[in-house]
C-alpha positions in Angstrom: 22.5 -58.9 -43.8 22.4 -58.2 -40.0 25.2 -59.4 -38.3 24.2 -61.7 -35.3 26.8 -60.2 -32.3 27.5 -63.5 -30.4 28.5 -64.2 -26.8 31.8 -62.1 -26.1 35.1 -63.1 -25.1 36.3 -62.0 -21.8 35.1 -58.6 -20.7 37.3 -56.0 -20.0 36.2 -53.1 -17.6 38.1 -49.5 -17.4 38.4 -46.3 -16.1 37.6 -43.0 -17.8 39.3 -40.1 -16.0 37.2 -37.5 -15.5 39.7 -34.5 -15.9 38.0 -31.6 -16.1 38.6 -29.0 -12.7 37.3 -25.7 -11.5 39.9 -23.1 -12.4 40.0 -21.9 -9.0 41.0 -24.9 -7.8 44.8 -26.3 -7.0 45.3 -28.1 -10.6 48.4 -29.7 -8.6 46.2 -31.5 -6.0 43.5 -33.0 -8.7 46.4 -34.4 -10.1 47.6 -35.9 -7.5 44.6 -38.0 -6.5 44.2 -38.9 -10.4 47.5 -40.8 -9.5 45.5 -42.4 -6.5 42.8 -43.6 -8.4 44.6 -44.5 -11.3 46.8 -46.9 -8.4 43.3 -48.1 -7.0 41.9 -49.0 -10.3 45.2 -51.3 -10.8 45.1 -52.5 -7.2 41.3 -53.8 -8.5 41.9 -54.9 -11.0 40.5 -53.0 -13.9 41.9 -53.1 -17.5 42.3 -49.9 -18.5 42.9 -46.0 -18.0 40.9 -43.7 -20.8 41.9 -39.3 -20.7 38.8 -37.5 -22.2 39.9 -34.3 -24.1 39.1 -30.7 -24.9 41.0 -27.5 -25.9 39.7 -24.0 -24.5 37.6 -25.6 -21.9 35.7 -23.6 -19.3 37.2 -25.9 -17.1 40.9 -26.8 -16.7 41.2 -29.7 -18.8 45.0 -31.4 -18.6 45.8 -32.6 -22.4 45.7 -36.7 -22.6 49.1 -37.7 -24.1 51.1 -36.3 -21.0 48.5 -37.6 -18.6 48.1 -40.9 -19.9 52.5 -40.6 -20.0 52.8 -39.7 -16.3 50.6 -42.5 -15.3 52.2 -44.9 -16.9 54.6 -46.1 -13.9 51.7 -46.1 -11.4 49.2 -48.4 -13.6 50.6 -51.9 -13.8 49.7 -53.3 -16.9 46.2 -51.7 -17.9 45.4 -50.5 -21.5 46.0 -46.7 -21.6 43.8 -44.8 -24.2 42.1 -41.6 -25.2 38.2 -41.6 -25.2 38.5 -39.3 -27.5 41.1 -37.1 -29.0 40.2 -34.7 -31.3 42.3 -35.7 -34.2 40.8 -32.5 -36.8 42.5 -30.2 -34.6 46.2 -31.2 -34.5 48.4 -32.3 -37.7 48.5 -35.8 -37.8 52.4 -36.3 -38.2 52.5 -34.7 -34.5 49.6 -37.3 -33.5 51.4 -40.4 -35.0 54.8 -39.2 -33.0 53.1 -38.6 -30.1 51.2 -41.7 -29.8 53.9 -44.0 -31.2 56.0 -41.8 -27.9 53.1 -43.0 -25.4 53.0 -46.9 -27.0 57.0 -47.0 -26.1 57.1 -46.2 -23.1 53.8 -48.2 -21.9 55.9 -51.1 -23.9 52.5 -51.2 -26.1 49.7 -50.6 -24.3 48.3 -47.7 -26.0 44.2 -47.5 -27.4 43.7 -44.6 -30.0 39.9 -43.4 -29.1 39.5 -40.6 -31.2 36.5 -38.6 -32.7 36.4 -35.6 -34.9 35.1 -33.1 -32.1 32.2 -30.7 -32.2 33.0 -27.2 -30.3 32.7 -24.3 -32.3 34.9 -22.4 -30.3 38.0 -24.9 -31.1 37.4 -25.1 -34.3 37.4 -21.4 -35.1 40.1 -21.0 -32.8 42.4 -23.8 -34.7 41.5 -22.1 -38.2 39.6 -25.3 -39.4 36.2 -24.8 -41.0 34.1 -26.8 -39.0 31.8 -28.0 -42.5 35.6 -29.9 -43.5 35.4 -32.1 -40.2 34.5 -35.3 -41.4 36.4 -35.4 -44.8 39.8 -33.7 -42.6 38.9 -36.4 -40.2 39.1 -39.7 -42.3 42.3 -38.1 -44.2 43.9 -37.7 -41.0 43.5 -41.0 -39.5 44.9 -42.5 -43.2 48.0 -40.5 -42.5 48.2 -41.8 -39.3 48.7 -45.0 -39.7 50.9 -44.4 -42.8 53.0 -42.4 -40.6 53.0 -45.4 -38.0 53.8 -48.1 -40.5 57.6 -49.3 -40.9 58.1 -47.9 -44.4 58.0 -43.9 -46.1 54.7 -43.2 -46.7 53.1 -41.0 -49.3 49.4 -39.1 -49.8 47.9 -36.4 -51.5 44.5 -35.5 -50.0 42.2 -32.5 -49.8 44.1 -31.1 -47.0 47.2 -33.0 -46.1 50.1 -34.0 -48.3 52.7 -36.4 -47.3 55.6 -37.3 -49.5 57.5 -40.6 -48.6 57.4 -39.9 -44.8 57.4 -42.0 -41.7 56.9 -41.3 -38.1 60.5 -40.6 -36.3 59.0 -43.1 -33.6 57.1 -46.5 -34.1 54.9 -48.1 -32.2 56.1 -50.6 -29.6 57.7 -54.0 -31.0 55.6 -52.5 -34.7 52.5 -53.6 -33.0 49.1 -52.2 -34.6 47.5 -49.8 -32.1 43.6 -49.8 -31.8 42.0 -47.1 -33.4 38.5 -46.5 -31.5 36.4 -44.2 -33.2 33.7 -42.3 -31.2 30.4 -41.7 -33.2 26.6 -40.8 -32.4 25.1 -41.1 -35.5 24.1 -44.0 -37.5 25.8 -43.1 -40.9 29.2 -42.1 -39.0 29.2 -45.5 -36.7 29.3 -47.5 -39.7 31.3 -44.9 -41.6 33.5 -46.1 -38.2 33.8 -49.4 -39.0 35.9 -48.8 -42.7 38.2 -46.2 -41.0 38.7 -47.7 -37.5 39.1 -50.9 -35.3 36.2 -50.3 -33.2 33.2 -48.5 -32.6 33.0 -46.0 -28.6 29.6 -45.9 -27.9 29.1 -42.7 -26.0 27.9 -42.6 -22.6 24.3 -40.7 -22.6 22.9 -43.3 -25.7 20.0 -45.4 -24.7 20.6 -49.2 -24.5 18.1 -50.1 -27.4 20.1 -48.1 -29.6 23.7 -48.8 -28.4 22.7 -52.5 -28.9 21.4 -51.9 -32.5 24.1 -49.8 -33.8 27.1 -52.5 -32.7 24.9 -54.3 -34.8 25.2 -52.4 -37.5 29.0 -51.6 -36.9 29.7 -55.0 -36.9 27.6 -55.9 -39.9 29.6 -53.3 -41.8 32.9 -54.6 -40.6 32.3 -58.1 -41.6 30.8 -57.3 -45.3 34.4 -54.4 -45.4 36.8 -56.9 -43.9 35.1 -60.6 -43.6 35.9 -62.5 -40.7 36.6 -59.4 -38.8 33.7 -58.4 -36.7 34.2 -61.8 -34.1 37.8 -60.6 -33.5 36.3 -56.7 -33.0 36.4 -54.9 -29.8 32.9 -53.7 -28.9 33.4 -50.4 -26.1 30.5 -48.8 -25.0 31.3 -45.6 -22.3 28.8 -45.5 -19.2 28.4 -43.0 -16.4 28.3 -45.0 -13.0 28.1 -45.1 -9.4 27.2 -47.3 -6.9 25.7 -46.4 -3.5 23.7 -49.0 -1.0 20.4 -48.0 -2.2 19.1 -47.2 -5.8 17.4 -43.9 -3.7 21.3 -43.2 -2.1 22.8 -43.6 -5.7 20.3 -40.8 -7.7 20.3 -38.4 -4.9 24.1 -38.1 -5.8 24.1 -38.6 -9.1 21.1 -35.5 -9.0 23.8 -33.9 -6.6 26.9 -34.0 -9.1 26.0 -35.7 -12.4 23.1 -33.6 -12.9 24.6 -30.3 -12.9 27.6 -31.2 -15.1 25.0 -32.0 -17.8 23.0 -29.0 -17.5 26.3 -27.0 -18.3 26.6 -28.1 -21.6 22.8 -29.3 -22.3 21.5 -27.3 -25.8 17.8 -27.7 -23.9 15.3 -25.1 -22.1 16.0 -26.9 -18.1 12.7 -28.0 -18.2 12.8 -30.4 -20.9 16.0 -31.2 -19.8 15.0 -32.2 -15.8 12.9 -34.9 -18.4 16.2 -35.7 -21.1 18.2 -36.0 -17.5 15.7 -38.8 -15.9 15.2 -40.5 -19.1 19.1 -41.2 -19.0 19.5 -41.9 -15.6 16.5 -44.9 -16.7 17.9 -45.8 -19.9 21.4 -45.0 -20.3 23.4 -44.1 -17.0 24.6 -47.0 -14.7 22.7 -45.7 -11.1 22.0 -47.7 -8.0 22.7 -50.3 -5.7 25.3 -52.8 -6.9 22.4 -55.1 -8.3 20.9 -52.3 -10.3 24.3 -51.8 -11.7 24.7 -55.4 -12.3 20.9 -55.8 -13.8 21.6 -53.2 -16.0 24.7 -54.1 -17.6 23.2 -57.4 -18.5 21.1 -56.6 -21.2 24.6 -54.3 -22.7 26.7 -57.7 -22.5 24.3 -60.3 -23.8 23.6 -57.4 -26.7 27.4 -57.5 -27.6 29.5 -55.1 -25.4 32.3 -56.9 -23.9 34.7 -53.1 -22.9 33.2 -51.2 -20.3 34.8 -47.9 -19.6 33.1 -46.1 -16.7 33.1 -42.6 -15.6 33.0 -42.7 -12.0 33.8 -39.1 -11.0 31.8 -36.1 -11.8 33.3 -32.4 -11.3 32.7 -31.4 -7.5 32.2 -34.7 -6.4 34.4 -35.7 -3.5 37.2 -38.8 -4.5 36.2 -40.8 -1.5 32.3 -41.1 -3.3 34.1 -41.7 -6.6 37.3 -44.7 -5.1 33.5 -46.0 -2.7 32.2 -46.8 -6.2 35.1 -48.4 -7.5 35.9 -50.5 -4.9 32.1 -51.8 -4.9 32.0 -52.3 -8.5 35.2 -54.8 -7.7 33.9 -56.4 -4.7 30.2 -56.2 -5.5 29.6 -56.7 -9.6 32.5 -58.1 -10.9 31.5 -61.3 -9.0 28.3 -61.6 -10.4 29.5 -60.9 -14.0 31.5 -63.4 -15.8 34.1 -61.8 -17.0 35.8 -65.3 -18.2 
């Protein structure tokens, strides 16, 4: 039976760090004004900081955990998270110390977004058969949390083996930290809803879909764990930015966004000039502040109630990326009720 996603509880809105850098650029100085918008995004009030990550990038990509660590001091009290870490890469025991590490020192304000990745090039690189992803994947995240809980832990899987273990560090006060689990297909977003807390919807899906998969996640989670799917998170990642006019707000986005997607787009360019408008229609949150607003409607009264926005694109000057921020504050927030 469909599960019928009710009016949410307060939404939450964060930010997701675009860090991803030219290699001929100072890595020192990108990092620097991650700091400033990471101090501007408290300052606004947003509720969380999310790293994005990658191994081997083309571009310089600075790993999440000691990112999301040196930020801690200069974002207030704002949810810190990963959106999402590669978990098939690394051995879990080193993820469950690592994150327990980050929970302490953000006395517990740590979110787990975590997927099971897709490069070819890591994959081979790591020695892990790409084809074992998804079964490495769930056995990874059940060692996890073994590792995390407050007793030795034991498991014989496929391809880890744990014998009455537990993580040197805990989490913060033994508090249960969110596992988010980013999926794109049907079968793995409910397959997300028995192995995690909550579903990431990716940034680039179309809003008829987004809606009707949360519906489906949710649906699984109550009929897995009833009672459940009311108290469930519901995330859904969005690429945004605001400018005074709709026209103002594509011509960037066409400027910056645009070419970051043809980088990595598996399409001929010109079916992909047509994927790219479809998104920036559909998907992508575009325009003046009340085309943002307009658009995010339909996402909250569907069920969304986490917003995590990309706001800066590789190239794009921070001023264009801390305007958009500051509008969103001044601009949406108002005319969304985020009680």
């Amino acid at each position: 039976m469909p599960f019928t996603v009710t009016s949410p509880r307060k939404l939450k809105f964060a930010v997701l760090l675009d860090h991803q850098f030219p290699r001929s650029d100072r890595l020192a100085d990108h990092l620097d004004a991650l700091i400033e918008i990471s101090e501007l995004a408290r300052d606004l009030k947003f509720d969380g900081l999310f790293g994005i990550h990658h191994f081997l990038a083309e571009l310089r990509t600075p790993q999440p955990f000691p990112l999301l660590a040196r930020l801690i001091p200069h974002s207030g009290t704002m949810d810190l998270g990963t959106s999402v870490y590669i978990a098939t890469l690394t051995n879990p025991a080193q993820i469950a110390e690592e994150l327990a590490t980050i929970d302490q020192l953000s006395r517990g304000r740590l979110i787990f977004g975590t997927g099971v990745g897709y490069r070819e090039e890591e994959f081979e690189t790591f020695g892990v058969p790409r084809s074992t992803r998804g079964s490495r994947f769930i056995e990874s995240l059940q060692v996890i949390r073994g590792l995390l809980s407050d007793s030795p832990f034991s498991f014989n899987g496929n391809h880890f083996t744990v014998r009455a273990q537990r993580s040197s560090v805990g989490p913060f006060d033994n508090r249960h930290i969110p596992f988010w689990i980013g999926a794109n297909a049907p079968e793995t977003i409910t397959r997300a809803a028995r192995i995690g807390d909550a579903w990431i919807a990716s940034p680039n899906v179309k809003e008829r879909w987004a809606i009707g998969n949360l519906e489906a996640f949710l649906a699984e989670r109550e009929r897995v764990s009833p009672g459940s799917a009311d108290e469930t998170r519901r995330p859904i990642c969005r690429e945004l930015l605001i400018a005074d006019s709709d026209e103002d707000a594509s011509c960037l986005a066409h400027r910056f966004l645009r070419e970051e997607y043809i980088s990595y787009s598996k399409y001929e360019l010109e079916h992909f000039v047509e994927m790219f408008d479809d998104l920036m229609t559909k998907s992508f949150l575009i325009g003046s502040p009340t085309t943002v607003a307009a658009k995010l409607r339909p996402l909250v009264a569907g069920g969304f109630d986490y917003f995590i926005f990309r706001f800066f694109w590789s190239g794009m000057p921070y001023s264009i990326a801390k305007d958009s921020l500051r509008r969103f504050s001044s601009e949406v927030f108002p005319v969304l009720d985020k009680g």
